[in-house]
C-alpha positions as CSV (number, residue, x, y, z in Angstrom):
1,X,21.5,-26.1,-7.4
2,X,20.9,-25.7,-3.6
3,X,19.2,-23.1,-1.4
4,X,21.1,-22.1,1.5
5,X,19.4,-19.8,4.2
6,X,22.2,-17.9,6.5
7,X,20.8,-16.6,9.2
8,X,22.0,-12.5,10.4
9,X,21.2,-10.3,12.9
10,X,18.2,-10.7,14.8
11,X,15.6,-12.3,12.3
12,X,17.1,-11.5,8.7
13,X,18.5,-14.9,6.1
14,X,21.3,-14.4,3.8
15,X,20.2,-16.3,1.4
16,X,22.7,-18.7,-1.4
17,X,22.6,-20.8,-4.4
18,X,25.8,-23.3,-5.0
19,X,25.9,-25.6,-7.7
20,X,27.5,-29.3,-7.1
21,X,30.9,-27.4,-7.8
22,X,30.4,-25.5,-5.2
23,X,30.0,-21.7,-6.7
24,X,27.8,-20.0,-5.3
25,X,24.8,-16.6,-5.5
26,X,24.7,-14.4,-2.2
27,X,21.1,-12.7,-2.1
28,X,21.6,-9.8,0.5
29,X,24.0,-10.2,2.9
30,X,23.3,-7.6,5.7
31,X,26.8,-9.0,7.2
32,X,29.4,-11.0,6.1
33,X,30.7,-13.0,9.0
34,X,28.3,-15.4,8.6
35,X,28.5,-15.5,5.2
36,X,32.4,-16.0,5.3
37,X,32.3,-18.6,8.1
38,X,29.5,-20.5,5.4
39,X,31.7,-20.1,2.4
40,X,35.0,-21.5,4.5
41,X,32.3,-24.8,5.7
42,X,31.2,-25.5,2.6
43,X,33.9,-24.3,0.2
44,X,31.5,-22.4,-1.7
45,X,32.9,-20.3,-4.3
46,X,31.3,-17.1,-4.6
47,X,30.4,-15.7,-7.9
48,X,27.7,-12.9,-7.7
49,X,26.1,-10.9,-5.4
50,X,22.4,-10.0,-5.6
51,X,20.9,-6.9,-3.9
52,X,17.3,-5.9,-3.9
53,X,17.1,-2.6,-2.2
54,X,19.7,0.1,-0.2
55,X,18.6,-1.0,3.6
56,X,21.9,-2.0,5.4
57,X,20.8,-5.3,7.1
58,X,20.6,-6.2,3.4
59,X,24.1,-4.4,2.3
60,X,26.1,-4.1,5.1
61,X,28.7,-7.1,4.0
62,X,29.5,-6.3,0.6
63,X,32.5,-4.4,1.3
64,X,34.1,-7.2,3.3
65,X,33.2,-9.6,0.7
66,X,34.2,-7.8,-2.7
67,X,37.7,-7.5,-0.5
68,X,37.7,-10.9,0.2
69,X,36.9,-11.9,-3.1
70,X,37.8,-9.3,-6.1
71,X,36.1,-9.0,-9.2
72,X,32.4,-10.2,-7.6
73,X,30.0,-9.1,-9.7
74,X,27.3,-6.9,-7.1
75,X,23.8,-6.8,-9.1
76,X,21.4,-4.4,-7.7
77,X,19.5,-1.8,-8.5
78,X,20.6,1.8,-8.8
79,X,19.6,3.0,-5.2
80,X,22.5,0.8,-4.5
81,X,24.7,2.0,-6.1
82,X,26.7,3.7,-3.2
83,X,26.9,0.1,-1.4
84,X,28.2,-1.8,-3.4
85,X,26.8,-2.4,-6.3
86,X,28.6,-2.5,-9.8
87,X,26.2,-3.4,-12.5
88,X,22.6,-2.4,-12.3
89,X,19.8,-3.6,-13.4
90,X,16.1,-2.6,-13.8
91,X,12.9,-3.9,-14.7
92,X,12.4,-6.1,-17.5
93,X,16.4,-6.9,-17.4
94,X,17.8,-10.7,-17.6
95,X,21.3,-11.5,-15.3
96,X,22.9,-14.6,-16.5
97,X,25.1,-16.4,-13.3
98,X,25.9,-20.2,-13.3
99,X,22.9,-22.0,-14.8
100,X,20.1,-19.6,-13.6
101,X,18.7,-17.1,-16.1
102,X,17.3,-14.0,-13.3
103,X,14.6,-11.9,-14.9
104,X,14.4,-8.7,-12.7
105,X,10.8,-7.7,-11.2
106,X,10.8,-3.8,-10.1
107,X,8.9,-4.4,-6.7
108,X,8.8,-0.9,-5.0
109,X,7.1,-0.2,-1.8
110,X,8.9,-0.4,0.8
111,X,11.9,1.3,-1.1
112,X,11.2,3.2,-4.2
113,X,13.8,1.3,-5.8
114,X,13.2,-2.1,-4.8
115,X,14.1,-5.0,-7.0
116,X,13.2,-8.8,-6.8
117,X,14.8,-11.3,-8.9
118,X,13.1,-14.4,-10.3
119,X,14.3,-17.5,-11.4
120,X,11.9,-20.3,-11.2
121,X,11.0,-21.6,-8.6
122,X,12.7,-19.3,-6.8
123,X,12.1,-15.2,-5.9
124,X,14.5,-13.3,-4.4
125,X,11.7,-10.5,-3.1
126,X,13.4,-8.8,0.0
127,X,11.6,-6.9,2.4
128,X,8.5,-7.2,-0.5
129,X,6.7,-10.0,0.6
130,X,6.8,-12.0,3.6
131,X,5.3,-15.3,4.4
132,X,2.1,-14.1,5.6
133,X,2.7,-10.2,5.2
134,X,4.0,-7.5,3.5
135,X,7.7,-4.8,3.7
136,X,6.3,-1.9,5.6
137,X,6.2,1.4,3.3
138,X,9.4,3.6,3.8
139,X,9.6,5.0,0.6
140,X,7.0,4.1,-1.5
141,X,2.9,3.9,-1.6
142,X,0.4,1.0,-0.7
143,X,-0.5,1.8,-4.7
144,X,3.2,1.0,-5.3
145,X,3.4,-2.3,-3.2
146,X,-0.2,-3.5,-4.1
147,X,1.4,-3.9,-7.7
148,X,4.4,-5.2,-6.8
149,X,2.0,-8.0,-5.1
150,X,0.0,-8.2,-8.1
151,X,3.3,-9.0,-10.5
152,X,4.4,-11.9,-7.9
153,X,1.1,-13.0,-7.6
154,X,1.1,-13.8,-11.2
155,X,4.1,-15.7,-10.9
156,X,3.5,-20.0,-11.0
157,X,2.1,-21.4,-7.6
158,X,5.1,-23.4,-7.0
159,X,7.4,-20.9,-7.0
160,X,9.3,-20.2,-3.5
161,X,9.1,-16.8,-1.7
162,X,12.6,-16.5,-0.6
163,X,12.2,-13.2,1.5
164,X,14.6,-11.8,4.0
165,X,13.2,-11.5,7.4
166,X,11.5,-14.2,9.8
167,X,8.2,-12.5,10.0
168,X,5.9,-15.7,9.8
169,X,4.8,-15.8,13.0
170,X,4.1,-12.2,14.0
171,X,2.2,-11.7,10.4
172,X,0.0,-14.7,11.4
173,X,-1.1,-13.2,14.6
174,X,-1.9,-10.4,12.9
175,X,-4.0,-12.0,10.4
176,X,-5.9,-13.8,12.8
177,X,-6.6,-10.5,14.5
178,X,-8.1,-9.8,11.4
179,X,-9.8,-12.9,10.3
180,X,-10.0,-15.2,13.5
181,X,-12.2,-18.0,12.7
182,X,-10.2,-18.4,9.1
183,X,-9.3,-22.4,8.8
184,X,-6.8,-21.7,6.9
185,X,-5.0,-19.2,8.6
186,X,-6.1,-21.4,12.5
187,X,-3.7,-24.5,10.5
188,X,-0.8,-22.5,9.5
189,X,-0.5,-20.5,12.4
190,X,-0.1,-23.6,14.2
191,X,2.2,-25.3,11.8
192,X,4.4,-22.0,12.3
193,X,4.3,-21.7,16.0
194,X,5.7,-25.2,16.2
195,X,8.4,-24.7,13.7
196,X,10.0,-21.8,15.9
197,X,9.0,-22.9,19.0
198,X,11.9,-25.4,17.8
199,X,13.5,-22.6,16.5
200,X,13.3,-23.6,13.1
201,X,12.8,-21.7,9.6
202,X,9.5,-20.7,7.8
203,X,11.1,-20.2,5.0
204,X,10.8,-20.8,1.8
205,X,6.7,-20.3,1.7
206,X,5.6,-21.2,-1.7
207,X,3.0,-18.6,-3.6
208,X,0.0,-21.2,-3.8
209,X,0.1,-21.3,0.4
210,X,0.6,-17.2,0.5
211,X,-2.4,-17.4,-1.7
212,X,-4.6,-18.7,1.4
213,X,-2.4,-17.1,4.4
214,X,-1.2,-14.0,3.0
215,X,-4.1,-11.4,3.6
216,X,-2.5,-9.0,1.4
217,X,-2.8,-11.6,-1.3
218,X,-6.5,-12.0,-0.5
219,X,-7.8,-8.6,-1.1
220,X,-10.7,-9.7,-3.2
221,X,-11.3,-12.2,-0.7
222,X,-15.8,-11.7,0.1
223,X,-15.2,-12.9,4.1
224,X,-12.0,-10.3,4.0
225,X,-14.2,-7.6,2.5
226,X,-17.3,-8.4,4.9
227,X,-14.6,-8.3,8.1
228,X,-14.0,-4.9,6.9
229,X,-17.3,-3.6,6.1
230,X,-17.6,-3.5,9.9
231,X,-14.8,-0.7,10.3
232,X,-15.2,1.0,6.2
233,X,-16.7,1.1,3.2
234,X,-13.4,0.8,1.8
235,X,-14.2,-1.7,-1.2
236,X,-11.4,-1.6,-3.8
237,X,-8.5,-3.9,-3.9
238,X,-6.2,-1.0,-3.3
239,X,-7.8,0.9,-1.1
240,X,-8.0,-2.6,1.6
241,X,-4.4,-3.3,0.9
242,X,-3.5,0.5,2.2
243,X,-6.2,-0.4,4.8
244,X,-4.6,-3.8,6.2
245,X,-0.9,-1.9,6.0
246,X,-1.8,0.8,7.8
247,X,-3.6,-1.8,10.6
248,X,-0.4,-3.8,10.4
249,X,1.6,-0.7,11.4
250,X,-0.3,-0.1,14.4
251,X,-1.0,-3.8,15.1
């Protein structure tokens, strides 16, 4: 199988998986020009549609594409229903399509029905995690989305964080704001100012580099919890996650 990144709008990727017969899995298309002018180059062959929460930059070309093609099968999870969507699924499920097995990850926070799917080594997550960050809390609780990163956390380290918005760069500088003289963080900011200064993709971040560059990830991390000592007492893992997301909103 091959991943496809398409990109829409201003900063969102449609992402899709075709085999070497050329059918294909569309995660979230927002539009579907782009998708249809993809399908037409390649002569993909579209057989499901995957959608992780209602937001319309994620939903918006479903319509045009169930047209295009009848009998699509649209996977997503009941907040979806009303765009699109006609078979749900939930936590816990399994989805079958081409040679993938998806098992279904209930990831809410920044919807309350948010959905990621997982099949190895790649996760479908949305607007759940980004490389370097985190979906910014429209429905749900920083309780909510600190478990969601928890259950993707536990996931192998090779597995690729196929999220839908080009957020690397901005989530880096934010980072840095918070933890400036982090190695880690100095190296990949650099690696990802260079890759879009040539206008180039982040994207797909594996979870063994979010583990270092995500702050959200690293909220048991001592120079992370000394950082914030100078601003809280805040101490537990969920309380600095709420912390760092409510930072990022004002950042």
């Amino acid at each position: 199988m091959n991943l496809n990144s398409i990109p829409a709008f201003q900063d969102n990727y449609i992402w899709v998986l075709n085999d070497e017969q050329g059918k294909c899995i569309i995660v979230d298309p927002g539009e579907a020009a782009p998708v249809l002018k993809a399908i037409a180059e390649h002569r993909w062959q579209p057989e499901a549609i995957l959608l992780t929460h209602h937001h319309h930059d994620h939903v918006g070309g479903v319509k045009e594409l169930v047209q295009k093609f009848p009998g699509l099968v649209v996977y997503g999870p009941e907040e979806t229903l009303d765009k699109g969507t006609n078979r749900v699924v939930n936590e816990g499920d399994k989805v079958n399509i081409l040679e993938y097995e998806f098992s279904i990850i209930a990831t809410p926070g920044h919807t309350s029905g948010h959905i990621s799917y997982f099949s190895f080594p790649y996760l479908f997550c949305g607007d759940t995690m980004f490389s370097g960050g985190c979906g910014r809390l429209f429905e749900g609780t920083p309780e909510q989305m600190y478990q969601s990163f928890q259950k993707i956390n536990a996931l192998p380290a090779d597995t690729l964080i196929c999220c839908a918005h080009e957020y690397t760069l901005s989530n880096m500088q934010f980072s840095l704001s918070i933890l400036p003289d982090d190695e880690e963080l100095v190296r990949y900011y650099r690696k990802v100012k260079e890759l879009r200064a040539k206008n180039q993709s982040t994207l797909p971040g594996s979870l063994q580099t979010e583990r270092k560059i995500n702050v959200f990830l690293r909220t048991q991390d001592p120079d992370l919890k000394e950082i914030i000592k100078k601003e809280t007492n805040l101490q537990q893992p969920e309380q600095i996650f709420a912390w760092l997301r409510a930072k990022k909103d004002r950042f």
